[in-house]
N, C-alpha and C positions, 0 to 999 in steps of 0.2 A: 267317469267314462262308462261305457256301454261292460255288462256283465261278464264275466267270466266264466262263469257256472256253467257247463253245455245239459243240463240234467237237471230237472228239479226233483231236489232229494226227498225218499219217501217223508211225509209229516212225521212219523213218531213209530214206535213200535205198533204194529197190527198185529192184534190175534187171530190167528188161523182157524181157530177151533171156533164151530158154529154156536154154538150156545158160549164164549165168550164172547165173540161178537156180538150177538146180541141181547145179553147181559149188558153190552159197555153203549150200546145203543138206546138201551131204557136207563142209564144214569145219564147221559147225554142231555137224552128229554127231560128229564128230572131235573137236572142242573139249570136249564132255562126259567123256572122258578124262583132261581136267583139274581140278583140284579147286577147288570153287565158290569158296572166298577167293581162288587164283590169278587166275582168270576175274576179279573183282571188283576184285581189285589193278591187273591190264592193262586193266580198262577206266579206271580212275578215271586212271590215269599217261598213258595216250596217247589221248590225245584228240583227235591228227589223224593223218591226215586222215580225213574224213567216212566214207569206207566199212570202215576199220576200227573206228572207233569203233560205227557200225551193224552190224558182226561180232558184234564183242565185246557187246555190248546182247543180240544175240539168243542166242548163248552162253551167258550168263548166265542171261536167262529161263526157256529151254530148261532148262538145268541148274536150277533152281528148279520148273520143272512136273517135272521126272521125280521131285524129291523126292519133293513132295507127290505126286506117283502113288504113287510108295513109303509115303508115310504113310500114304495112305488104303487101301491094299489089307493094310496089314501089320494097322490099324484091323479089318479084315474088310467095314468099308463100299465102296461101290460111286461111283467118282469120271464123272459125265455132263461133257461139256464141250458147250456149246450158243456157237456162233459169232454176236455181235451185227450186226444191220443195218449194214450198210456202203456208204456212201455211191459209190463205184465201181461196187458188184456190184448195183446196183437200178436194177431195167428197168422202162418204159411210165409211169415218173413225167410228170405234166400238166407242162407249163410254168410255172404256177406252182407247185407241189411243189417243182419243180427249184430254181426261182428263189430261194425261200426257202432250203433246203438250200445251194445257192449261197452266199445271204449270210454265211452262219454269224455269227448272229447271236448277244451275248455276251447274258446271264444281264438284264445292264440293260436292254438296248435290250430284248426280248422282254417284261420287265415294264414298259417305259414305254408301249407300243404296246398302249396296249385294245382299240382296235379290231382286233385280230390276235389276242392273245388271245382275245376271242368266239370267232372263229372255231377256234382251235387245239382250243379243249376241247371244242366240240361242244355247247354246251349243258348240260354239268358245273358245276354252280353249287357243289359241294364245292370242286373243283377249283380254280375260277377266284376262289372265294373265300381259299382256298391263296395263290392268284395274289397277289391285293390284300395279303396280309399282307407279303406279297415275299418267300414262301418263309422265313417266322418261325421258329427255333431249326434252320436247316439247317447247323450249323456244325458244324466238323470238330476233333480233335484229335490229336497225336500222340504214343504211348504212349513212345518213342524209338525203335521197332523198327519202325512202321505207323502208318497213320491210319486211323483209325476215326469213325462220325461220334461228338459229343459227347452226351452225355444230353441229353434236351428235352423236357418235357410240353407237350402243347398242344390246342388243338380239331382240327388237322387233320394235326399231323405230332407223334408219339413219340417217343422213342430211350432206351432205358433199357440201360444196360450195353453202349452200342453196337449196339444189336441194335433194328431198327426195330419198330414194334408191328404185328403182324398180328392186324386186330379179330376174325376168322373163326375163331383156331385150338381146335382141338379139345380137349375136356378130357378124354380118353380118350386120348391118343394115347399109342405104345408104341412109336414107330419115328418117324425123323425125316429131313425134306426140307430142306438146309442149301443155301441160294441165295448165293453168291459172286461178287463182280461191283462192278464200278464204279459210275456214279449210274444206268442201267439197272437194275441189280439193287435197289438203294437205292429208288428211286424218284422221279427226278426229278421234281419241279414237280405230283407227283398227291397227294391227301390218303391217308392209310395205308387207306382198303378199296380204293382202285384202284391200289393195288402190284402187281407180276407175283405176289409170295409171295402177298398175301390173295385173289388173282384165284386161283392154282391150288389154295390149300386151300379155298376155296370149290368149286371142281369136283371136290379130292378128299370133303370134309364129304357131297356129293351121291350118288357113285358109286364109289368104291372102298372095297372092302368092309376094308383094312387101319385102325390105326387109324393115320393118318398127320398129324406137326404139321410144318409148312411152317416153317423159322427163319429172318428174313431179315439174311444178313451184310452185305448191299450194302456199300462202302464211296462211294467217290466225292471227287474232286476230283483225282487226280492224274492224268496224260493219258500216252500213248504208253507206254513199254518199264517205264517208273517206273510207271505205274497197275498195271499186270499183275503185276508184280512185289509191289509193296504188298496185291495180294489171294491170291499167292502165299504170303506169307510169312505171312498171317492166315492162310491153310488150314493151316499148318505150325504155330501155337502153338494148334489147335483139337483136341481129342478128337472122336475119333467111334466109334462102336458099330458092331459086327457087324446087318448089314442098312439099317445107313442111306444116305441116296443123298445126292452132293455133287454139287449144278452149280453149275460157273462158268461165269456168262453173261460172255463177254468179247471180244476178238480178237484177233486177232494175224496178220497178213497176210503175213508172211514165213515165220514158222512155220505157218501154215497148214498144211502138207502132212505138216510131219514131226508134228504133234499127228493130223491127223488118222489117219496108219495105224496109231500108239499106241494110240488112241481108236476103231477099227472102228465098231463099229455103236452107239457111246454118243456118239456126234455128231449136232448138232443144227446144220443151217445155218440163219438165221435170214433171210438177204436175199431168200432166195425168198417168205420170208411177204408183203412188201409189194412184190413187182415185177407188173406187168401186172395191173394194177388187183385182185390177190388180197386185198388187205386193204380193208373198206369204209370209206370217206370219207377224211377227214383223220386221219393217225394218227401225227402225232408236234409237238413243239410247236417248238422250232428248230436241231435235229438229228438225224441219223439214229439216233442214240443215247439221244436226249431225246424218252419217246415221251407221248403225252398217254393216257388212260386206255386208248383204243380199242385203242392198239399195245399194250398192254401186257396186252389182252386175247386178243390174236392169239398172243402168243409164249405167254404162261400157259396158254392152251387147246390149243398143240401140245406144249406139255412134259408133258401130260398124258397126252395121247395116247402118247407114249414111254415114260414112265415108269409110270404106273398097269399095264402088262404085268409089269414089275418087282418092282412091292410085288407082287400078285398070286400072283408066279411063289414065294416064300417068304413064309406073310402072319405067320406067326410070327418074331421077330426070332430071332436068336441069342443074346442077350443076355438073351432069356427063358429060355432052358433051357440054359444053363451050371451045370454040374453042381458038387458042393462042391467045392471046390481047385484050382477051374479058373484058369487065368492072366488078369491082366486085360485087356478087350478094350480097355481106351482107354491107346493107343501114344503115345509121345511123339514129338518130333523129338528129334533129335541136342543142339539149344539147352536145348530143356526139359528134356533126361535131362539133361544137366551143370549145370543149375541145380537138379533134383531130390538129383543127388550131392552137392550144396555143403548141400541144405536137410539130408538128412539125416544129416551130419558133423554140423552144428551140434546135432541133436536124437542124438547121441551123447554130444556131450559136456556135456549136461545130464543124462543118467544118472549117479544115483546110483555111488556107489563099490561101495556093498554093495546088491544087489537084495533087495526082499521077495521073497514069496510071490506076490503079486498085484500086478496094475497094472490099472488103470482110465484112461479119458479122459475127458472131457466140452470139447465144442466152443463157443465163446461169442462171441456179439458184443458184448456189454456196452455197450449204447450207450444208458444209460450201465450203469456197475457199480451193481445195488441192492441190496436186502438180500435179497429175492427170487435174485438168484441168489448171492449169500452163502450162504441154506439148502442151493442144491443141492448147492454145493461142500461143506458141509459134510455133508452128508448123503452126497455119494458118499465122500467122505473114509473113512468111519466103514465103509466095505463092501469098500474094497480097502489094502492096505499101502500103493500109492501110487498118487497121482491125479495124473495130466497134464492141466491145464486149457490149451487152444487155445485163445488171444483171434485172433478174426478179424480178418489183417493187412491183407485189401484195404480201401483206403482210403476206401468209398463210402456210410459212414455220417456222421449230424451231425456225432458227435467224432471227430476225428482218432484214427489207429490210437496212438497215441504215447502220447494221452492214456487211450486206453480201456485199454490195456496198463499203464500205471501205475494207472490204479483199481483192477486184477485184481490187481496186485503187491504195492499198500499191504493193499489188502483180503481179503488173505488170508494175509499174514506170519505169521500168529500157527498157522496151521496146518503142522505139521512137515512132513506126507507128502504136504505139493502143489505139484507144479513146475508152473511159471507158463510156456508159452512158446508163440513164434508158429506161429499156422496155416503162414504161408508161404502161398506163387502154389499148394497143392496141396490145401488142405481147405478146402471151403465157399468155395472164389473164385471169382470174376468167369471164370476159366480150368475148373474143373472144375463149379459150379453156377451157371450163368448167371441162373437164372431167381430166385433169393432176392435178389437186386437187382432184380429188378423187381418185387416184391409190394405197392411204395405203388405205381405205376402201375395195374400188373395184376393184382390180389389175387386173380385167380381163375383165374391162372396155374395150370396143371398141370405142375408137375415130372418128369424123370429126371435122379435123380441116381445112377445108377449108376455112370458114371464115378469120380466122388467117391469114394462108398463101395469099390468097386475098388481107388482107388489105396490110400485107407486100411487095406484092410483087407488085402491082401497085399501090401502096399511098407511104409507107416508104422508099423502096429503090431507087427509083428513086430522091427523097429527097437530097439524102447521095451519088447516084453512084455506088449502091450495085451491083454488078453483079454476085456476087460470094456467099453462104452460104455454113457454117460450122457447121459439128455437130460431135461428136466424137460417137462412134459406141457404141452400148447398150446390151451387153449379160444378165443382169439382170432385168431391168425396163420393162416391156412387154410394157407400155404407151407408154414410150417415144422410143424404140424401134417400135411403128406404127406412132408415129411421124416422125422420120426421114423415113420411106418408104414412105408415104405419101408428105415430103418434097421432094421425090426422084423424085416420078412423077407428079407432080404438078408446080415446081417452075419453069420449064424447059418455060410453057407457059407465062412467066412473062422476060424472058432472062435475069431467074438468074440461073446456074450453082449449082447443089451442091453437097459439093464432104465432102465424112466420111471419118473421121481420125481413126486411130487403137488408143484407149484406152491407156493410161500407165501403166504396170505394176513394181510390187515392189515385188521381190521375187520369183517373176512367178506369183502371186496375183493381178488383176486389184485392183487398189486405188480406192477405195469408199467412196462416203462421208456418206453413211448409215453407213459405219461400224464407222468412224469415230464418228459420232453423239454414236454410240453405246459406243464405249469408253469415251465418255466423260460423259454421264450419270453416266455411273459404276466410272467416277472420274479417271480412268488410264490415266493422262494428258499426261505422259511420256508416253505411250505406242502411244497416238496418233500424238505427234509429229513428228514422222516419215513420216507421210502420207501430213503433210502441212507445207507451206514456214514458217519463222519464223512470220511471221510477222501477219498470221491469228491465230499462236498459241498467241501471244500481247492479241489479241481481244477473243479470247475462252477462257482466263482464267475469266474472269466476269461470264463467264457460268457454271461452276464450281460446282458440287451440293455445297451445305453449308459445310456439314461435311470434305471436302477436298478445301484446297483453293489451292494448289498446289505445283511446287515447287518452 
């Protein structure tokens, strides 16, 4: 469920005294000379007393931002770090401001108190209607690496793929605005238009002539040295493009100094915005961190102000005008490159003993396998000596990866020249196309998926001998229908070919697997059989509602 914490608690003990501070800021730097698992091992082992373990915490962190600085600049994107409201450094707060902020009031007690509430949001009846549900599907999960929040549709709060909805974003966009950050960035307790992300792509939508989409990472629920670090290591399994800008809205009070001479002029302090009465009325709802719409129009309106000089200063990305053979802009970490290595072993030793002439792909999510995409398989078949069929391995469809993966394997055995095998974390996932998970939410999502294509086409096919891709044509999906244009003109600079099949129909009727999925809900098992080989109906009937087992 959504946090409890109204406060996030200081990291560790701070020395007050200037020359401990920084004494503890040149062991800091120091410690970086060690290597990130060591640091991690000395912290997890000793754990008293209190000021080294507080060492060691910022060590780590530390050694985790300068990654991600390294990732993001090897990326060719552009890393902002913007310092969150802090409860210390905020001047000419009223008595009661203070008093409140004082309590630090948990997640419950803020929702029991309606009469606080009114006041907190100003008059935001989205908001306060937010409020009443008690902050409905704010709940979090962890992938075993991070925490991210969990998918959620709803009236006033999204989450699809992790990734909060920003109702504002642009359908042109070419360049992208990646917001990182705890439930500040997320958007605590406000309905998705009054998030800091859809507050500043609103001011970009208005005045910056780039075409810019706002993504928002927020995470939120973990507190102190652990929370920065969990949004640390998200910026670290994220691709990013030449010209894109990443801010993490966060803090860090002891690193403060050494982030900020890293960071020069791409820092943003944020405690100034609400000290001496600079921010109007009430603007946050029971932390300095938890701001209610108004605060989060104060910080979204100066990040503007910084950043819109930026897109400006290059309004064409990089990533537009990468010329053929050029290397790919989307960089991994160190984790993902060694599980990229491990993916493509595995897709070695699925090659043939003796190569054809030709090799083909085609990508799939088969949810479910139909006959429809049966023709395409067969039809790319018939055009290359051998076909690689991708079944998409992230898991965020009805049927399970396991199960769609056996539909594509039964259902295609009888063809000699088609190896059946997984996408992997690196074609069409959650990690490389974020936005083809969210097209039942947002179907009118505008995609880049160049990263993808990227990796595909100068990492994986050359792999395999890919020369060729396949996709079969999209009159319904608008996502994936800007995916293959996108494949259209992009893959050409990789010397891969890619050529759309006409769809199958059935009656005059393109075969769908949505509709299919629709019949199987309502239990018309027989009605759906038409649409899929025998041998994917074997495996649908376990899917079955309860009340019908079949026939």
């Amino acid at each position: 469920m959504h946090h409890t914490t109204a406060v996030r608690p200081e990291p560790g003990p701070v020395h007050k005294h200037p020359l401990l501070r920084f004494l503890g800021r040149i062991a800091v730097s120091a410690a970086t000379l060690l290597p990130l698992p060591a640091v991690s091992f000395l912290k997890q082992k000793l754990q008293r007393p209190a000021a080294l373990q507080h060492f060691l915490q910022c060590a780590e962190t530390y050694k985790y931002y300068l990654a991600v600085r390294r990732h993001i600049k090897k990326s060719g994107a552009l890393l902002y770090f913007a310092e969150a409201p802090e409860l210390s450094k905020l001047r000419g707060l009223s008595a009661e401001q203070r008093a409140i902020l004082d309590r630090k009031m948990t997640t419950s007690q803020l929702l029991d108190d309606a009469g606080y509430l009114e006041k907190a949001y100003c008059g935001c009846s989205r908001c306060l209607a937010f409020a009443k549900t008690r902050f409905r599907g704010t709940r979090l999960y962890s992938n075993g690496r991070y925490t991210i929040p969990a998918d959620f549709s709803g009236e006033y709060y999204n989450v699809a793929n992790g990734i909060r909805y920003t109702p504002a974003a642009r359908t042109d966009a070419r360049r992208r605005i990646y917001l990182f950050g705890s439930c500040i960035a997320r958007g605590y307790g406000v309905s998705d238009e009054y998030t800091i992300s859809n507050i500043l792509q609103e001011q970009l939508n208005g005045q910056a002539p780039a075409d810019t989409a706002v993504i928002n990472r927020g995470t939120g629920g973990a507190t102190g040295y652990p929370g920065v670090v969990n949004d640390l290591k998200y910026m670290l399994d994220t691709f990013f493009a030449p010209g894109d800008i990443v801010v993490f809205l966060s803090y860090h009070t002891f690193l403060e100094p050494l982030i900020r001479r890293r960071q020069k002029q791409l820092y943003l302090e944020c405690s100034p915005l609400f000290s001496d009465g600079a921010a109007p009325g009430w603007w946050f709802l029971n932390s300095a961190v938890h701001l209610n719409q108004i605060g989060n129009r104060v910080i979204a309106e100066e990040l503007f102000k910084k950043l819109a000089p930026l897109l400006t200063a290059d309004e064409t990305p990089r990533s537009q005008t990468a010329g053929r053979g050029s290397r790919p802009h989307a960089k991994l970490s160190p984790e993902l490159e060694a599980e990229l290595q491990q993916y493509l072993s595995r897709l070695e030793s699925a090659k043939p003993a003796v190569l054809p002439d030709s090799a083909g792909a085609i990508v799939m999510n088969c949810n479910p396998f139909t006959l429809g995409h049966k023709y395409l398989i067969e039809t790319a078949s018939r055009e290359v000596g051998l076909l690689y069929v991708f079944v998409v391995e992230e898991d965020r469809s009805f049927f399970r990866y396991e199960d769609r993966f056996e539909m594509v394997r039964r259902g295609t055995a009888g063809l000699r020249n088609v190896i059946v095998v997984p996408s992997g974390k690196f074609i069409l996932s959650a990690l490389t196309f974020p936005e083809y998970f969210q097209k039942e939410e947002n179907p009118e999502v505008r995609i880049n998926a160049a990263a993808d294509l990227e990796i595909f086409g100068n990492i994986i096919a050359p792999v395999l001998g890919i020369t060729v891709r396949f996709a079969g044509s999209e009159p319904f999906d608008a996502v994936t229908a800007q995916y293959n244009r996108q494949m259209a003109g992009e893959l050409a600079q990789y010397g891969i070919e890619f050529r759309c099949i006409e769809r199958c129909r059935l009656d005059g009727e393109y075969i769908s697997a949505t509709k299919v999925r629709g019949l199987l809900r309502a239990g018309k098992f027989e009605a759906l059989q038409q649409y899929v080989p025998d041998s994917t109906a074997e495996i649908l009937k376990k899917y079955l509602p309860a009340t019908d087992a079949g026939p």
